[in-house]
mmCIF file of the N, C-alpha and C atoms, coordinates in Angstrom:
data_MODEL
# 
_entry.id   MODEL 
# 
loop_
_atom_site.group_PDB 
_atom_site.id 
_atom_site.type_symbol 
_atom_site.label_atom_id 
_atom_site.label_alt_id 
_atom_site.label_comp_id 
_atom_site.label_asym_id 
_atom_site.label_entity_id 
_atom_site.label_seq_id 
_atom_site.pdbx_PDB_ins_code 
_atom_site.Cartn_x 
_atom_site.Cartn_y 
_atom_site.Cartn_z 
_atom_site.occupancy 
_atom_site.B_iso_or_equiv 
_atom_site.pdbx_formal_charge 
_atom_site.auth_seq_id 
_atom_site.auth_comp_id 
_atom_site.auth_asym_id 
_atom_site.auth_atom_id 
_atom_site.pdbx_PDB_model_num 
ATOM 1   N N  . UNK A 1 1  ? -13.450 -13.838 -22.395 1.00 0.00 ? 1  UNK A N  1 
ATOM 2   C CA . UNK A 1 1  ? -12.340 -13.507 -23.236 1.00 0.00 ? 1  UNK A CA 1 
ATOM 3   C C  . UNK A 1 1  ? -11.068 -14.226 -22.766 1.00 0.00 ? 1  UNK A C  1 
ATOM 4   N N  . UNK A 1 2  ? -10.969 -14.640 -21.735 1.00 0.00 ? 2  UNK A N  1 
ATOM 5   C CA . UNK A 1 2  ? -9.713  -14.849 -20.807 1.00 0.00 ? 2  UNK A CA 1 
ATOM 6   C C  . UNK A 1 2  ? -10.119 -16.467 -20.222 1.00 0.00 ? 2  UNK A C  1 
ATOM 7   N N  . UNK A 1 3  ? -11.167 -16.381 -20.258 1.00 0.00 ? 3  UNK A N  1 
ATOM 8   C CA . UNK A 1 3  ? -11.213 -17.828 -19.631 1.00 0.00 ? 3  UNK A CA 1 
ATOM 9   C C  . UNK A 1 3  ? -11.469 -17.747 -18.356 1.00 0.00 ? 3  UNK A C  1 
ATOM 10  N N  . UNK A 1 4  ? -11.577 -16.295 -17.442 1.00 0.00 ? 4  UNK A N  1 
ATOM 11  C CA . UNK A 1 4  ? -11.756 -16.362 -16.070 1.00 0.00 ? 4  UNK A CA 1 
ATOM 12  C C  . UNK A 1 4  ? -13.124 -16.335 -16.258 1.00 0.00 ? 4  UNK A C  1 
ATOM 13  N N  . UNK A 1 5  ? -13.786 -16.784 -14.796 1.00 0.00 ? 5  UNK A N  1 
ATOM 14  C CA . UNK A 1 5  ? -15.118 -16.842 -14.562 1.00 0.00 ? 5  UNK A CA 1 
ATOM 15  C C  . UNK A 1 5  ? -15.542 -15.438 -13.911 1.00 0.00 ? 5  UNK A C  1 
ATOM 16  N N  . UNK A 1 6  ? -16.905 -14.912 -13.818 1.00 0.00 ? 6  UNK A N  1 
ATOM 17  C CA . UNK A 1 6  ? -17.440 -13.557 -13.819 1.00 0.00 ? 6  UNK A CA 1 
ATOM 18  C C  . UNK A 1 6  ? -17.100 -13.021 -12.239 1.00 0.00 ? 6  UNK A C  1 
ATOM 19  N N  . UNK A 1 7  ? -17.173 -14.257 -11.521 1.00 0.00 ? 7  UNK A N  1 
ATOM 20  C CA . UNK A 1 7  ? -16.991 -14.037 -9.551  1.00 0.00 ? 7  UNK A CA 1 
ATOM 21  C C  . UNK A 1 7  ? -15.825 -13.379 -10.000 1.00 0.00 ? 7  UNK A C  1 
ATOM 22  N N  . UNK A 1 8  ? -14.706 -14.365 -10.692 1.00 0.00 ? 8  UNK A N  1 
ATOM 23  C CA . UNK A 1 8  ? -13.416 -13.898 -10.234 1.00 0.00 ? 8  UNK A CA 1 
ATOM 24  C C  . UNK A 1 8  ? -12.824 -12.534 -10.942 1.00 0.00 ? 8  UNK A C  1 
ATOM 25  N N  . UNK A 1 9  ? -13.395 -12.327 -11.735 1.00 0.00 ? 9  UNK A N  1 
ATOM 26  C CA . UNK A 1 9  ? -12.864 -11.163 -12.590 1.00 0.00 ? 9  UNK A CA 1 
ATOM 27  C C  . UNK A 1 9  ? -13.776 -9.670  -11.689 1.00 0.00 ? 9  UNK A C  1 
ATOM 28  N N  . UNK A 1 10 ? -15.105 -10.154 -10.789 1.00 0.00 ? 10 UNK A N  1 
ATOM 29  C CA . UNK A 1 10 ? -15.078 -9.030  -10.188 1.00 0.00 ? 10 UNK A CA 1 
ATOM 30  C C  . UNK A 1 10 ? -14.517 -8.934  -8.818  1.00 0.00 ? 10 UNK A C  1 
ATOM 31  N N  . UNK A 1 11 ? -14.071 -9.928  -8.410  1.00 0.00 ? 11 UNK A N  1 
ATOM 32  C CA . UNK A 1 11 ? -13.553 -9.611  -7.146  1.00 0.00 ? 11 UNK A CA 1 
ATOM 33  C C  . UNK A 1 11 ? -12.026 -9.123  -7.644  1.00 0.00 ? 11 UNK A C  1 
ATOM 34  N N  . UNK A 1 12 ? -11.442 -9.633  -8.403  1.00 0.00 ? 12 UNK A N  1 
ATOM 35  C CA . UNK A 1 12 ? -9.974  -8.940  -9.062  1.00 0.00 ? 12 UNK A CA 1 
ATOM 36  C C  . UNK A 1 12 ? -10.352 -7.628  -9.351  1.00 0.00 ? 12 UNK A C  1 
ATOM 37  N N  . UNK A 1 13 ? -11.222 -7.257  -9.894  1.00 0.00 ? 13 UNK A N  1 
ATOM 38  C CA . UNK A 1 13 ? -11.164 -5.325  -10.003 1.00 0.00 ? 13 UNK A CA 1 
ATOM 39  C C  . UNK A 1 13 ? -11.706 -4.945  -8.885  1.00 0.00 ? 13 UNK A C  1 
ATOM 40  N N  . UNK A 1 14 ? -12.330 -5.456  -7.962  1.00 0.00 ? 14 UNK A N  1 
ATOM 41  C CA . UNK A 1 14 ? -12.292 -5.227  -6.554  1.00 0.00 ? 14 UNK A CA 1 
ATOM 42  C C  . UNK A 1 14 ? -11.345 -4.710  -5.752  1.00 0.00 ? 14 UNK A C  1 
ATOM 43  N N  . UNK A 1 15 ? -10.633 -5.764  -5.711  1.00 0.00 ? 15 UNK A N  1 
ATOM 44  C CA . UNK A 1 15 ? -9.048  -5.679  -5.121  1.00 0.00 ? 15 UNK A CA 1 
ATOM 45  C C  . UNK A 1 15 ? -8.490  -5.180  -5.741  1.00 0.00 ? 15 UNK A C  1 
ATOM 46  N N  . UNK A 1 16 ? -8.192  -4.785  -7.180  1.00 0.00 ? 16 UNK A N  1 
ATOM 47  C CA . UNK A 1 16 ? -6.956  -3.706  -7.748  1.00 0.00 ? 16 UNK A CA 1 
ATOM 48  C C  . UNK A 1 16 ? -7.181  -2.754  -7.944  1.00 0.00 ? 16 UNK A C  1 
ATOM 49  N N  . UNK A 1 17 ? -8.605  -2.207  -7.395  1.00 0.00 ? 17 UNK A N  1 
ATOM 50  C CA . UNK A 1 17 ? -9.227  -0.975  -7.424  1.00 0.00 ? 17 UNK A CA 1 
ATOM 51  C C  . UNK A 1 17 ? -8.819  0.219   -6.126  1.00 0.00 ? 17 UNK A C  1 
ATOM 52  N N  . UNK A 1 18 ? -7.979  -0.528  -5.397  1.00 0.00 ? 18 UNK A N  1 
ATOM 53  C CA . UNK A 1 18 ? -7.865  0.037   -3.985  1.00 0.00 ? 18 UNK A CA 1 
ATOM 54  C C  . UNK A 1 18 ? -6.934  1.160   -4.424  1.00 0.00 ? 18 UNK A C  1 
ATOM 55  N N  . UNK A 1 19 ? -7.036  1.638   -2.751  1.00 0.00 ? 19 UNK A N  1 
ATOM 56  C CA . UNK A 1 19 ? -6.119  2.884   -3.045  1.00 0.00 ? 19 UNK A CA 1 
ATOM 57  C C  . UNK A 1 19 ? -4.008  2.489   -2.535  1.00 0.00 ? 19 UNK A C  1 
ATOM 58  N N  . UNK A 1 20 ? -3.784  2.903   -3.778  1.00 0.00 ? 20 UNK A N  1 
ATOM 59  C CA . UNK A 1 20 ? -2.341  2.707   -3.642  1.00 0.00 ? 20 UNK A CA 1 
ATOM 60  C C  . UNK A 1 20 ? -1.638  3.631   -3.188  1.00 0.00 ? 20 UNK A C  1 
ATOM 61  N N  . UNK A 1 21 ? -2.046  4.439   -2.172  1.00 0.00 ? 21 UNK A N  1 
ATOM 62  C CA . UNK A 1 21 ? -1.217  6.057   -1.184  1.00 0.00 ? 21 UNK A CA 1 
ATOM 63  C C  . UNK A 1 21 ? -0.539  4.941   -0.301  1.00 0.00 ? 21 UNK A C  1 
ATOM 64  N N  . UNK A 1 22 ? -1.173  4.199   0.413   1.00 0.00 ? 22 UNK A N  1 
ATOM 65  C CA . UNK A 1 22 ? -0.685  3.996   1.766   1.00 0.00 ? 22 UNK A CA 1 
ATOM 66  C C  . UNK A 1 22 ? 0.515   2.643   1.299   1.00 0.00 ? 22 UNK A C  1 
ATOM 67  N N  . UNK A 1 23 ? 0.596   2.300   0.298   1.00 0.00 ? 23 UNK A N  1 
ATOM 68  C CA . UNK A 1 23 ? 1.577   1.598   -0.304  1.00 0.00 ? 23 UNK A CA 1 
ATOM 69  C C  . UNK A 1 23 ? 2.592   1.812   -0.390  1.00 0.00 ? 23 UNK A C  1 
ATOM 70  N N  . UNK A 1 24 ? 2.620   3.174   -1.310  1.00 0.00 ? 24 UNK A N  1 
ATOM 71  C CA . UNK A 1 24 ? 3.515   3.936   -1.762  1.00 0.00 ? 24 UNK A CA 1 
ATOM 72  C C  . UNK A 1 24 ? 4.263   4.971   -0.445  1.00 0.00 ? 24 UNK A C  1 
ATOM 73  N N  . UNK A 1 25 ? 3.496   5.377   0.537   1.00 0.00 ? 25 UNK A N  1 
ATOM 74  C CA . UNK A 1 25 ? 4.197   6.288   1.279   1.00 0.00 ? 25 UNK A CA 1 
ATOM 75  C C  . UNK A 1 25 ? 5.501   5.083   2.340   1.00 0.00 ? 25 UNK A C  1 
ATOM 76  N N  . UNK A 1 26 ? 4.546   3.783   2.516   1.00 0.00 ? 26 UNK A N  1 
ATOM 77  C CA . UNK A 1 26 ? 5.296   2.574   3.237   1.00 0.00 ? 26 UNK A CA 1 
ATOM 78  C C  . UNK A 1 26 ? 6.604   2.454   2.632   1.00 0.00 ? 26 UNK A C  1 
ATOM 79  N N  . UNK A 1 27 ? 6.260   2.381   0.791   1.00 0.00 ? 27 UNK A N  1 
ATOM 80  C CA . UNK A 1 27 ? 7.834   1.875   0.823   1.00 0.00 ? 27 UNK A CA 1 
ATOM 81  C C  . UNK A 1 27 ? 8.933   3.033   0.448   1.00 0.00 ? 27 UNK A C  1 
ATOM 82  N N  . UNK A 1 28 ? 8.001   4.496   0.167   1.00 0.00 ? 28 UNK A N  1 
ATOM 83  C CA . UNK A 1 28 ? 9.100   5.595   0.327   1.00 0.00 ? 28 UNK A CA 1 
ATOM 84  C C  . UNK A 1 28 ? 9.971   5.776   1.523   1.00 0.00 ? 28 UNK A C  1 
ATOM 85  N N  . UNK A 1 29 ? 9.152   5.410   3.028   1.00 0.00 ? 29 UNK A N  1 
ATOM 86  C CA . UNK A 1 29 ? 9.906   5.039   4.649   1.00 0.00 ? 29 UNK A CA 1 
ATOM 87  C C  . UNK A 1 29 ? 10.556  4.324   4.596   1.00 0.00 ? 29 UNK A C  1 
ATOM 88  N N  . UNK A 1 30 ? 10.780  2.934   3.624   1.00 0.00 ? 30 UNK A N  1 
ATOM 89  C CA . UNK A 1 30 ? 11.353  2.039   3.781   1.00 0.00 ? 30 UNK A CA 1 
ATOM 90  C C  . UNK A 1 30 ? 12.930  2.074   2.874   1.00 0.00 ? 30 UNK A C  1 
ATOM 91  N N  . UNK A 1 31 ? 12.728  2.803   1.740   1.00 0.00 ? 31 UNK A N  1 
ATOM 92  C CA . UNK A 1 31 ? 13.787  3.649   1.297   1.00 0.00 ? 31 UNK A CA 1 
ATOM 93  C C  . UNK A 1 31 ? 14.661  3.946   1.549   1.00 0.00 ? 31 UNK A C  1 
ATOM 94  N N  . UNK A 1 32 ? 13.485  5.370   2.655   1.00 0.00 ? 32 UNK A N  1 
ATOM 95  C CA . UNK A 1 32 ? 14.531  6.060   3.249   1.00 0.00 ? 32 UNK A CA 1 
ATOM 96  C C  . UNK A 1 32 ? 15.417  5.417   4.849   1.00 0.00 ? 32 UNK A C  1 
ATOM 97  N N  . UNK A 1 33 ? 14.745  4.127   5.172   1.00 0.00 ? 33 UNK A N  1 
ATOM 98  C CA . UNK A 1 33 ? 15.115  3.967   6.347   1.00 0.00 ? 33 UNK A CA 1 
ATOM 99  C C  . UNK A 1 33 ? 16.250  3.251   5.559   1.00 0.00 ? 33 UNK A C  1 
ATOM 100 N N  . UNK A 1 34 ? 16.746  2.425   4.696   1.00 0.00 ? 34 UNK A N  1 
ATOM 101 C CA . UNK A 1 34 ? 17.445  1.563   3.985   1.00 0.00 ? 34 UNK A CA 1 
ATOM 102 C C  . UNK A 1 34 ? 19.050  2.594   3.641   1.00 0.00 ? 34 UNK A C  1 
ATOM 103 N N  . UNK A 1 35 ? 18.507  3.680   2.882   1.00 0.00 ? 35 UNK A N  1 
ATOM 104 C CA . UNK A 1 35 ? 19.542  4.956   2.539   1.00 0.00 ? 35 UNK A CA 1 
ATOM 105 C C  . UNK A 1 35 ? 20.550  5.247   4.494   1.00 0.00 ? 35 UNK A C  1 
ATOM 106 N N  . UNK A 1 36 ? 19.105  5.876   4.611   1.00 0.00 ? 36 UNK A N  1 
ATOM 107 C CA . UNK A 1 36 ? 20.211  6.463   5.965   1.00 0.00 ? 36 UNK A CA 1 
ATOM 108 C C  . UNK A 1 36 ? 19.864  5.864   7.098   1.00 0.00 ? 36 UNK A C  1 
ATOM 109 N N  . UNK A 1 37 ? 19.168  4.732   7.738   1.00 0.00 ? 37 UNK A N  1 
ATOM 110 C CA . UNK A 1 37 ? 19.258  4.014   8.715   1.00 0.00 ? 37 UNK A CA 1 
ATOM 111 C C  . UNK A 1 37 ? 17.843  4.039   9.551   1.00 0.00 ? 37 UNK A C  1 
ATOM 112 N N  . UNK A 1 38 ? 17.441  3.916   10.887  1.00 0.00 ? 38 UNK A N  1 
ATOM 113 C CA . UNK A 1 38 ? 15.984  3.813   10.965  1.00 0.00 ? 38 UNK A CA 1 
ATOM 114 C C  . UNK A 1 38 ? 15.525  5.242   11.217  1.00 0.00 ? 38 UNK A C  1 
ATOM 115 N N  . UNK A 1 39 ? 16.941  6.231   11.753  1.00 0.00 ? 39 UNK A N  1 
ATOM 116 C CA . UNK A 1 39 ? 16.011  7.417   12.035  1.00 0.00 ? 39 UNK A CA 1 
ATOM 117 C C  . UNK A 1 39 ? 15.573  8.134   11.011  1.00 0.00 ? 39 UNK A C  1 
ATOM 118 N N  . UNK A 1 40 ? 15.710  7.699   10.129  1.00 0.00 ? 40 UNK A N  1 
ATOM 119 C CA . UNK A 1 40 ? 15.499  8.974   8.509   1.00 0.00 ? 40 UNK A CA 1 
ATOM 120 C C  . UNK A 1 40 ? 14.310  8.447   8.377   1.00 0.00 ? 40 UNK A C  1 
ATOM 121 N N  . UNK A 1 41 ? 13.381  7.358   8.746   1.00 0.00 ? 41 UNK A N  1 
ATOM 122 C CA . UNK A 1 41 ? 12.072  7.210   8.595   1.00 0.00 ? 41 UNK A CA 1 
ATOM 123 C C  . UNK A 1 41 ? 11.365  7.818   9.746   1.00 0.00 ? 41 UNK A C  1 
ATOM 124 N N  . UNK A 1 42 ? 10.792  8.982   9.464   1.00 0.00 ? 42 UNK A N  1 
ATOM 125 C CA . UNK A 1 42 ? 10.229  9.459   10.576  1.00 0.00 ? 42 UNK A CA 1 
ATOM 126 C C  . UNK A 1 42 ? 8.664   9.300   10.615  1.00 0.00 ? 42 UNK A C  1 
ATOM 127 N N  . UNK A 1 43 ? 7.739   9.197   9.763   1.00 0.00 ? 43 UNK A N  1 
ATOM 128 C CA . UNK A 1 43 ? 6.482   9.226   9.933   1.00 0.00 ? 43 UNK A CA 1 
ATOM 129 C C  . UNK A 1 43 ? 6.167   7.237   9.635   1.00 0.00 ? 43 UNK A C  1 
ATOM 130 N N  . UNK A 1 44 ? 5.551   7.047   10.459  1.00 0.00 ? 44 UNK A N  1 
ATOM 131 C CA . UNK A 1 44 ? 4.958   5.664   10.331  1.00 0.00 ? 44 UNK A CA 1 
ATOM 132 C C  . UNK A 1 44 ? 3.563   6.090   10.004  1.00 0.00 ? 44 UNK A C  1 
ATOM 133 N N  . UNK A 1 45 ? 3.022   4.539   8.882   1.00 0.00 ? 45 UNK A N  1 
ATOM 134 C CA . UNK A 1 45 ? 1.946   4.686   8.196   1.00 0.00 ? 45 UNK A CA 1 
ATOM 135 C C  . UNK A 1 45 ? 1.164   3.447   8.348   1.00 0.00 ? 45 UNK A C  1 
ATOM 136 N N  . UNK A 1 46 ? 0.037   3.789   8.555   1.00 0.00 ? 46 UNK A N  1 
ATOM 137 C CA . UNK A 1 46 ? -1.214  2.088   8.532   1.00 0.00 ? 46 UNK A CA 1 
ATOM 138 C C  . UNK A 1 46 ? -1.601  1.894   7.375   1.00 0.00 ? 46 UNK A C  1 
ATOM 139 N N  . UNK A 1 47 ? -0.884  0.700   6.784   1.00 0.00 ? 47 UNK A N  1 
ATOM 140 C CA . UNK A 1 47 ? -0.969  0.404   5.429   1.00 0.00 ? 47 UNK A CA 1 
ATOM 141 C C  . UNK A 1 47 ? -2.509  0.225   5.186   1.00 0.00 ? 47 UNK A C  1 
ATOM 142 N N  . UNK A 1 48 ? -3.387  0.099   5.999   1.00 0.00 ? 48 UNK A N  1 
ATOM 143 C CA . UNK A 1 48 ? -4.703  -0.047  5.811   1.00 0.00 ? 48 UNK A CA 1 
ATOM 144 C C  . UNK A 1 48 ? -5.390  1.141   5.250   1.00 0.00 ? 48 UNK A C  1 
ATOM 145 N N  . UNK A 1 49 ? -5.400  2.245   6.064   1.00 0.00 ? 49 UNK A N  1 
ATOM 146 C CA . UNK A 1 49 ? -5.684  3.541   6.062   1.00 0.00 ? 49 UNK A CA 1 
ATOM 147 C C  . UNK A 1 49 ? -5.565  4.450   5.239   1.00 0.00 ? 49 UNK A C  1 
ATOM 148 N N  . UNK A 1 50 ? -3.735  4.461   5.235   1.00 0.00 ? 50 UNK A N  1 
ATOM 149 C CA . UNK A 1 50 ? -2.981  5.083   4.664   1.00 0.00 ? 50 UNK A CA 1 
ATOM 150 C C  . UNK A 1 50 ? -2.412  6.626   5.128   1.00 0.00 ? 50 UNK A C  1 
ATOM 151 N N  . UNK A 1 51 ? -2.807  6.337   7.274   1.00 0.00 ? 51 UNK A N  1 
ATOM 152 C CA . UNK A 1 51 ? -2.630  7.419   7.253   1.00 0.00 ? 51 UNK A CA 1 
ATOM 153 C C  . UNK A 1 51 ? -1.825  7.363   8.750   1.00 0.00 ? 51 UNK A C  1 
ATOM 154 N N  . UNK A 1 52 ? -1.366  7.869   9.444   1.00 0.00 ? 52 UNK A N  1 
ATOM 155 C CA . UNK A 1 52 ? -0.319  7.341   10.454  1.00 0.00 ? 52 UNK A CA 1 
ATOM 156 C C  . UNK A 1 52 ? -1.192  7.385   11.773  1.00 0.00 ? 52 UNK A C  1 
ATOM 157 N N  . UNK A 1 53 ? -1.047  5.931   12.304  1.00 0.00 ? 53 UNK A N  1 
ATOM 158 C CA . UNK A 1 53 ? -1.604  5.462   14.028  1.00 0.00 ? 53 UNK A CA 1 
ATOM 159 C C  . UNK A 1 53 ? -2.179  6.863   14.681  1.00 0.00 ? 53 UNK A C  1 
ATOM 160 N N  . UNK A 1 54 ? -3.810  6.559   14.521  1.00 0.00 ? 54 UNK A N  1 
ATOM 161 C CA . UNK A 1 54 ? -4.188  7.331   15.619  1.00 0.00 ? 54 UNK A CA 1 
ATOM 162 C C  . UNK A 1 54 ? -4.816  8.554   14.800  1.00 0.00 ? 54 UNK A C  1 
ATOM 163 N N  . UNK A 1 55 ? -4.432  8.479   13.263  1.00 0.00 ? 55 UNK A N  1 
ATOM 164 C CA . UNK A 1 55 ? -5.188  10.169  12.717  1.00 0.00 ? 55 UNK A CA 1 
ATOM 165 C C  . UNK A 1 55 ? -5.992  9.670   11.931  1.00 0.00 ? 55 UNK A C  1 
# 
């Protein structure tokens, strides 16, 4: 329909299939570190995971 080939159209819903928590909590810290400075970001997150170093 698009002109992409079948590899690439499944590795693209591959990859945009992921989970977007650990995205979203990163740049709510980043927000808040921006608003009120670095201590207002208090929980750090492994963008991999999505869940903070060590849990």
């Amino acid at each position: 329909m698009l002109g992409l080939h079948l590899i690439t159209v499944t590795k693209w819903r591959t990859r945009a299939a992921t989970d977007w928590t650990a995205y979203l909590q990163a740049r709510a810290a980043d927000r808040r570190t921006r608003r009120s400075g670095p201590e207002a970001a208090t929980a750090v997150v492994n963008p991999d995971s999505g869940t903070p170093p060590g849990g």
